[in-house]
Backbone as a printed PyTorch tensor [residue, N CA C, xyz], in Angstrom:
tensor([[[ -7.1650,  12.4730, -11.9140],
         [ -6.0770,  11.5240, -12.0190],
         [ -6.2180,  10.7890, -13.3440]],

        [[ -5.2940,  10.6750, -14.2470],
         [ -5.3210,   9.9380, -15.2560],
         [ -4.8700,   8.1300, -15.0570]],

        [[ -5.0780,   7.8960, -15.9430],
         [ -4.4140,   6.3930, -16.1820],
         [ -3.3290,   5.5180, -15.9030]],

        [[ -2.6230,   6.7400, -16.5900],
         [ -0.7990,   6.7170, -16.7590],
         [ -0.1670,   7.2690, -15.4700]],

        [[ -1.2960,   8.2940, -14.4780],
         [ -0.3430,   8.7150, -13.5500],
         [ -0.4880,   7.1770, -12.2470]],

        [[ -1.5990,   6.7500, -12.2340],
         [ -1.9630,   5.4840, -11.3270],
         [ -1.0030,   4.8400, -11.4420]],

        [[ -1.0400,   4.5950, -13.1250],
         [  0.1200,   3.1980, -13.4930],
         [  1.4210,   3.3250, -12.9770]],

        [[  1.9270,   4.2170, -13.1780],
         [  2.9820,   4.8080, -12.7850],
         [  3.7060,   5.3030, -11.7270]],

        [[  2.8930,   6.0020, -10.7590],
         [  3.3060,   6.2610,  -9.4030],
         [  2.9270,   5.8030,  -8.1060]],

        [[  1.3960,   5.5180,  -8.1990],
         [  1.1750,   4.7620,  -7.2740],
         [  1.0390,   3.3370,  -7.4710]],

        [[  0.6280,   2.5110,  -8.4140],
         [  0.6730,   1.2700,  -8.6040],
         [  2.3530,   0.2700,  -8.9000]],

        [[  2.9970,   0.9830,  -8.4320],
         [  4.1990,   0.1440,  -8.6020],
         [  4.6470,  -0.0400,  -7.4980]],

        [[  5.7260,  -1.2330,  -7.7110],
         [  6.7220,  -1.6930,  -6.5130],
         [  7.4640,  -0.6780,  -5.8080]],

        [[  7.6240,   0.2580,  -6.6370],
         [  8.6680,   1.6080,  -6.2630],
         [  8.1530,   2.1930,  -5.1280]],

        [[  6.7050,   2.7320,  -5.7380],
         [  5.5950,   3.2730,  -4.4040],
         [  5.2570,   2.5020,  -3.1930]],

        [[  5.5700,   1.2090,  -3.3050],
         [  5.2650,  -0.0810,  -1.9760],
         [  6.6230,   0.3680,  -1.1330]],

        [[  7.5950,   0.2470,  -1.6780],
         [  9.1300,   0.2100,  -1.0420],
         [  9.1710,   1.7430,  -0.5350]],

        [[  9.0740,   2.4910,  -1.2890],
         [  9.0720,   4.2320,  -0.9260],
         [  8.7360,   4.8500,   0.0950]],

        [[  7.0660,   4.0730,   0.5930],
         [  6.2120,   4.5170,   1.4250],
         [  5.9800,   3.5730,   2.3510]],

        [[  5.7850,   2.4450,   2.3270],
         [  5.8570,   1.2230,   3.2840],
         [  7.1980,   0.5240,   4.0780]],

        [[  7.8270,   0.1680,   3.1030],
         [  8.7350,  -0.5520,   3.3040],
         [  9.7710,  -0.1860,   3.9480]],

        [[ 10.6370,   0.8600,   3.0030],
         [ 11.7040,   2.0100,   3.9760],
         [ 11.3390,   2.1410,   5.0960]],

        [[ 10.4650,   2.8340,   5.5640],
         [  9.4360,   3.2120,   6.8850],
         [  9.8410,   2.1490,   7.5040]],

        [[  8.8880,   1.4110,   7.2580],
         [  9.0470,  -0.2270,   8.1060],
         [ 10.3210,  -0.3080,   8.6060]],

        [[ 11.1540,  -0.7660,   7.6710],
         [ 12.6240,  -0.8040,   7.7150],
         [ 13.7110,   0.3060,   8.7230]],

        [[ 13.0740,   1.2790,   8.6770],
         [ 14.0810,   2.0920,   9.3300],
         [ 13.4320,   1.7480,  10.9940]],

        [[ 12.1530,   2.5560,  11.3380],
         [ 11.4950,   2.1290,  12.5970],
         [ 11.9000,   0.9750,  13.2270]],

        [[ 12.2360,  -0.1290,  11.9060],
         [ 12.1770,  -1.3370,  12.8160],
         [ 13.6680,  -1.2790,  13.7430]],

        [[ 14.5390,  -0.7640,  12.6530],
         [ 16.3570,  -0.8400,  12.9130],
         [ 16.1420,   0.4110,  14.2400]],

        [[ 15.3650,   1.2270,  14.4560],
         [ 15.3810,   2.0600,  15.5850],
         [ 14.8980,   1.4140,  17.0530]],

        [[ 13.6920,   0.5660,  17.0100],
         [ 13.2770,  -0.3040,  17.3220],
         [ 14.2830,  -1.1360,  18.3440]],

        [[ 14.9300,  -1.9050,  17.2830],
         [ 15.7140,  -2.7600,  18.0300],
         [ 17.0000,  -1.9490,  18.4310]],

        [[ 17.3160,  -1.0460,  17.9280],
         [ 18.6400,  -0.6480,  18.5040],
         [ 18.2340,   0.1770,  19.8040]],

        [[ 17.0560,   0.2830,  20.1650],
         [ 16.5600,   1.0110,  21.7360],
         [ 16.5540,  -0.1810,  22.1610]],

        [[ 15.8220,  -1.6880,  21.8660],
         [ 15.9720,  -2.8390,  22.3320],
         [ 17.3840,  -3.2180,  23.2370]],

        [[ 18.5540,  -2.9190,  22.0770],
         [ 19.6880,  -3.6170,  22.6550],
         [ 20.2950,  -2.7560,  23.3430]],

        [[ 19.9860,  -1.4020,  23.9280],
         [ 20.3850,  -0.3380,  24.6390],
         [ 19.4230,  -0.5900,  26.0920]],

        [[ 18.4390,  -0.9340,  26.1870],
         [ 17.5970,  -0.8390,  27.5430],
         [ 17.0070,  -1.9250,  27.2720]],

        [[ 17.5170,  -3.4560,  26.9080],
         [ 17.1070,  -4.6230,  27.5510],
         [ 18.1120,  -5.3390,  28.2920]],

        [[ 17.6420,  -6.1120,  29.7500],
         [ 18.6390,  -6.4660,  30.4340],
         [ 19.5190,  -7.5760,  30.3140]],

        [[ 19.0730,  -8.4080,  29.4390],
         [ 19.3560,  -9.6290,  28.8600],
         [ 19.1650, -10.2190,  27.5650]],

        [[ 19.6920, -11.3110,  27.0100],
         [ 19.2560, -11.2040,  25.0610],
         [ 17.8560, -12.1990,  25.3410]],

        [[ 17.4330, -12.5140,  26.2740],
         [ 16.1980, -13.2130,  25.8860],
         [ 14.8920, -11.6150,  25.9450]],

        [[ 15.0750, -11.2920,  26.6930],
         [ 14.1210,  -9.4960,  26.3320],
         [ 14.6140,  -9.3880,  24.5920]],

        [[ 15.8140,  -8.7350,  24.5990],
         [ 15.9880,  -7.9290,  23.0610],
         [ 15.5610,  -9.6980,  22.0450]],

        [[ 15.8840, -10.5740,  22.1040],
         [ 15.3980, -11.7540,  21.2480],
         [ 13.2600, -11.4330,  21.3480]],

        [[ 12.8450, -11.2190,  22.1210],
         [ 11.6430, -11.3440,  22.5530],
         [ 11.2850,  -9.7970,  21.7040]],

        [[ 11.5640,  -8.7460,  22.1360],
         [ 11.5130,  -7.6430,  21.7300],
         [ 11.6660,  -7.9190,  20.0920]],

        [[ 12.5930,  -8.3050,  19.3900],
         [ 12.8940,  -8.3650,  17.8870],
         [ 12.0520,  -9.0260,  17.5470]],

        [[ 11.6200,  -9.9670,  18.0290],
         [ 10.6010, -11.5170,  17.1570],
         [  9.5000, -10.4460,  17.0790]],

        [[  8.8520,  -9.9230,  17.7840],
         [  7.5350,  -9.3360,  18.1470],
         [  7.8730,  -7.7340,  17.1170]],

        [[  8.7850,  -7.0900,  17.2620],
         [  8.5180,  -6.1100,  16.0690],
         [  8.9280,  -6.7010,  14.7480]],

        [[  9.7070,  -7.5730,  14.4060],
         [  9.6150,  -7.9970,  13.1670],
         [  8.3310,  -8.9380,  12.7810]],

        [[  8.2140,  -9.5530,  13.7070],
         [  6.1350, -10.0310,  13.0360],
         [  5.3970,  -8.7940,  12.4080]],

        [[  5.4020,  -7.9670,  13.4540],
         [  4.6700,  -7.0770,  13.2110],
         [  5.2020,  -5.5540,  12.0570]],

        [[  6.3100,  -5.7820,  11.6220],
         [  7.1890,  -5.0310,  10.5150],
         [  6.8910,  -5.7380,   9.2630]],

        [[  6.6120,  -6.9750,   9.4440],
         [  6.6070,  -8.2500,   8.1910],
         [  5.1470,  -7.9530,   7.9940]],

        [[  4.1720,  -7.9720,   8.7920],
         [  3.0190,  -7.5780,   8.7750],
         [  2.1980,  -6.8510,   7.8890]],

        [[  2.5780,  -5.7290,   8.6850],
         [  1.9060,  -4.0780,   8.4470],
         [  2.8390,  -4.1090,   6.6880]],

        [[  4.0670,  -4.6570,   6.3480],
         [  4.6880,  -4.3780,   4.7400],
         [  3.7940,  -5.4430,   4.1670]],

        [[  3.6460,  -6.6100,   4.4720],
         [  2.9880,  -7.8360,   3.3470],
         [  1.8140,  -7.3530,   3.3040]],

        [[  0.9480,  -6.8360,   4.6140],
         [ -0.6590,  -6.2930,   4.1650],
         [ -0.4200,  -4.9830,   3.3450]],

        [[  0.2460,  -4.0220,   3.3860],
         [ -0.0120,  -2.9290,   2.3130],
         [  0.4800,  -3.1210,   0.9530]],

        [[  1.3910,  -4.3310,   0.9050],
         [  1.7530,  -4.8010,  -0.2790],
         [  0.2500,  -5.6390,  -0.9270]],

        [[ -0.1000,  -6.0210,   0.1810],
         [ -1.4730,  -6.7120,  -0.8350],
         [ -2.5980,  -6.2950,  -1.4620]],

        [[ -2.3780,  -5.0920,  -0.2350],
         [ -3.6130,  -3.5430,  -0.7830],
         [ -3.0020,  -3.4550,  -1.9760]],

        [[ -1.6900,  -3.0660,  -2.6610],
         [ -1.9020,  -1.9920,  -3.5240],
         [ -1.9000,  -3.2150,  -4.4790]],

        [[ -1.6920,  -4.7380,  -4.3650],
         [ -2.1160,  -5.5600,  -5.3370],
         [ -3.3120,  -5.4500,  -5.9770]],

        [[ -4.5400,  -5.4340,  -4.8410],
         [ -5.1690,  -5.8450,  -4.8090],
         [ -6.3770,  -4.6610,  -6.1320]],

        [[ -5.6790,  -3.1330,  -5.6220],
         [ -5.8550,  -2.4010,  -6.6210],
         [ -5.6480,  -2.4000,  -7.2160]],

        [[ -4.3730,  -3.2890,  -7.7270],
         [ -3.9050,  -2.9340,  -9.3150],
         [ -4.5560,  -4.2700,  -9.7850]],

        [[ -5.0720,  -4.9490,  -9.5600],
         [ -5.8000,  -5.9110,  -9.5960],
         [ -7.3550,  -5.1740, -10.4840]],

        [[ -7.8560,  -4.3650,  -9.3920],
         [ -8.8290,  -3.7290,  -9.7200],
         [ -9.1420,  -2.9300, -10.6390]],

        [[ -8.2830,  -2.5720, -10.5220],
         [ -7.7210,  -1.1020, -11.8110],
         [ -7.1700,  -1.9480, -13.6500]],

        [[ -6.8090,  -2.8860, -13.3630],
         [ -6.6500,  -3.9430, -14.4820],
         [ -7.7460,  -4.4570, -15.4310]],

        [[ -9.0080,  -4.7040, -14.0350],
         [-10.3630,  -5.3520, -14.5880],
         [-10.9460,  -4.1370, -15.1640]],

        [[-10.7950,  -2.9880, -14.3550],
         [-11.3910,  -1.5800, -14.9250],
         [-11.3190,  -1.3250, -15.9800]],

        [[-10.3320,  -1.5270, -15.8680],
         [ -9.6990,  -0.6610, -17.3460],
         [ -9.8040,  -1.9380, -18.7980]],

        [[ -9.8700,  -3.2350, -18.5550],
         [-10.1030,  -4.1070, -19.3140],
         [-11.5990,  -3.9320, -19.8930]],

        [[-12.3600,  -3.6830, -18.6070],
         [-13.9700,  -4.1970, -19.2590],
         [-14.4450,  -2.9940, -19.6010]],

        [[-14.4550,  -1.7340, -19.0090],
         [-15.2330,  -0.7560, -18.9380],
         [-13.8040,   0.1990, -19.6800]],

        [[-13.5150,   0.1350, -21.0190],
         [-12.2400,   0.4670, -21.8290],
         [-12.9290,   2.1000, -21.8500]],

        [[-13.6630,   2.1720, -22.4830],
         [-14.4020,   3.7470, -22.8430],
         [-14.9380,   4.5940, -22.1140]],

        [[-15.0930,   3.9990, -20.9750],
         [-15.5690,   4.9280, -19.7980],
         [-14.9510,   5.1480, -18.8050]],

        [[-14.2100,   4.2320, -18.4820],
         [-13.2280,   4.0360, -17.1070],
         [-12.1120,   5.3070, -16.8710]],

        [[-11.9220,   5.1400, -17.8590],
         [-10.3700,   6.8130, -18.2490],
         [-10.8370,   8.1110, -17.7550]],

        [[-12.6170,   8.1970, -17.9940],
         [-13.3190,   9.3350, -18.2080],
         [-13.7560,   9.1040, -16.0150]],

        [[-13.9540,   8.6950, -15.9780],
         [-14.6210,   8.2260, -14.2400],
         [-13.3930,   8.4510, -13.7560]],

        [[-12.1170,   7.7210, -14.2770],
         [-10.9360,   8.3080, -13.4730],
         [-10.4040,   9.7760, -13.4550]],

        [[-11.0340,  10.8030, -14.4950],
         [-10.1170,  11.6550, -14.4690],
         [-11.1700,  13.1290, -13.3230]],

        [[-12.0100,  12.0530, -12.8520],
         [-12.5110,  13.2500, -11.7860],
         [-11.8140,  12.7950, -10.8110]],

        [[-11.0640,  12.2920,  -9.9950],
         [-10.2670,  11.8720,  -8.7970],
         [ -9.4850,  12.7770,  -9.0340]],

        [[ -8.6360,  13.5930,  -7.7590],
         [ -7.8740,  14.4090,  -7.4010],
         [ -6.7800,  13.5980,  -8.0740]],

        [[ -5.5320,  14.3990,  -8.3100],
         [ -3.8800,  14.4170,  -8.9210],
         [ -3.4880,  13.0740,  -7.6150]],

        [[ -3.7430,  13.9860,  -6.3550],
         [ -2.5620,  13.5450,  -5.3390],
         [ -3.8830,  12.7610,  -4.5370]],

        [[ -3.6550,  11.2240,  -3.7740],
         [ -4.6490,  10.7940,  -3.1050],
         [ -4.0470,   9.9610,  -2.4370]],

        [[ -3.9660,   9.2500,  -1.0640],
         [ -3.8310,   8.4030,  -0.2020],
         [ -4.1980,   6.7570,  -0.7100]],

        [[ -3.6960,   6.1530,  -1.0360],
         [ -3.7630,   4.4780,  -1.1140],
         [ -5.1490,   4.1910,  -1.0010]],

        [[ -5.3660,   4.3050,   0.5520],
         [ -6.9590,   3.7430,   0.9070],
         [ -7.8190,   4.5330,   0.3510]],

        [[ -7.5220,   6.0710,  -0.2220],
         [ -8.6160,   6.9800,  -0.9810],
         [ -8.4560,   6.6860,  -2.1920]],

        [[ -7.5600,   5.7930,  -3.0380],
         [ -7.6580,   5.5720,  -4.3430],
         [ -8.7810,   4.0530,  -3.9760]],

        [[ -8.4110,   3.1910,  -3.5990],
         [ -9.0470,   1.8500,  -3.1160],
         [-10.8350,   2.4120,  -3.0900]],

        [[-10.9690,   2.6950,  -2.0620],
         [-12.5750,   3.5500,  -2.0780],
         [-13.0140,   3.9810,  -3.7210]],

        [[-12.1430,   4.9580,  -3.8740],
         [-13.0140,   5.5270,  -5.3930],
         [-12.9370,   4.5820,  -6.2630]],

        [[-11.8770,   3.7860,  -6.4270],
         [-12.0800,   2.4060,  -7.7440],
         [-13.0240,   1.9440,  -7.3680]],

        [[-13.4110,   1.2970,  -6.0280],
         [-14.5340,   0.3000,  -5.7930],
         [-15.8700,   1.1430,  -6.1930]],

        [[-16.0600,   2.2250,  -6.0660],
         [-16.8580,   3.1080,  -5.9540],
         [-17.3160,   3.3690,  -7.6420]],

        [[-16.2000,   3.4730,  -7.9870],
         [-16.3900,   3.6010,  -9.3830],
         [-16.7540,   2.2290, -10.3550]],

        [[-16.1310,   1.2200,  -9.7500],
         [-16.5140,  -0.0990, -10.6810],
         [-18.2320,  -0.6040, -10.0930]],

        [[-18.7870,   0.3250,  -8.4920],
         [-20.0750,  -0.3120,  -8.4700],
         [-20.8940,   0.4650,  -9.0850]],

        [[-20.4220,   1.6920,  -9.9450],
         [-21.2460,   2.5520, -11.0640],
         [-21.5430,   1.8430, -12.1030]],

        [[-20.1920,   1.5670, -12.6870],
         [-20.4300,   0.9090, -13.6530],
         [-20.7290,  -0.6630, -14.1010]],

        [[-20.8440,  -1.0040, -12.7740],
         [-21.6170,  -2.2660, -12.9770],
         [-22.6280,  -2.2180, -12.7470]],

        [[-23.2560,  -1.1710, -12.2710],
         [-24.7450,  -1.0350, -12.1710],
         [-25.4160,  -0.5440, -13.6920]],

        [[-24.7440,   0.5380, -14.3950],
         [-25.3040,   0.2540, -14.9460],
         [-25.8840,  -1.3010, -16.3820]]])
């Protein structure tokens, strides 16, 4: 994985909304529209909505903070460790899962802070 492909495809807002958010968003609108089909009254479907939108608001603000939190990481990386960092990144696979990029940065910045 290079630099430019991180920066670019997975570290953006685009990739949060793409993969999180939509998702979220649609499930949730499926969600409640089974709600207002097989609840017997609006205090169920009111009860039913509060409780998947907590939990829709949730599961999007925590993976929004993950991939902050990497690009966070990936910022300091690439700031301190300028000459080596590019080279450590380009053994990571093309294509990788969020939480498998998260692992190898951490993984990789406790290399190079060791040494």
């Amino acid at each position: 994985m290079s630099v430019d492909r991180l920066e670019r495809y997975y570290l953006t807002w685009g990739y949060w909304a793409r993969v999180y958010l939509l998702p979220a968003a649609l499930l949730l609108i499926c969600i409640l529209l089974i709600a207002k089909f097989t609840a017997n009254g609006h205090s169920e479907q009111d009860e039913v909505a509060v409780i998947a939108g907590f939990f829709t608001v949730y599961f999007v603000a925590i993976r929004g903070g993950h991939i902050y939190m990497i690009r966070t990481m990936h910022n300091q990386l690439k700031q301190d460790y300028a000459g080596i960092y590019p080279k450590r990144l380009q053994s990571l696979p093309e294509t990788m899962k969020m939480r498998q990029i998260g692992f190898a940065l951490a993984r990789i910045k406790a290399e190079l802070s060791r040494r």
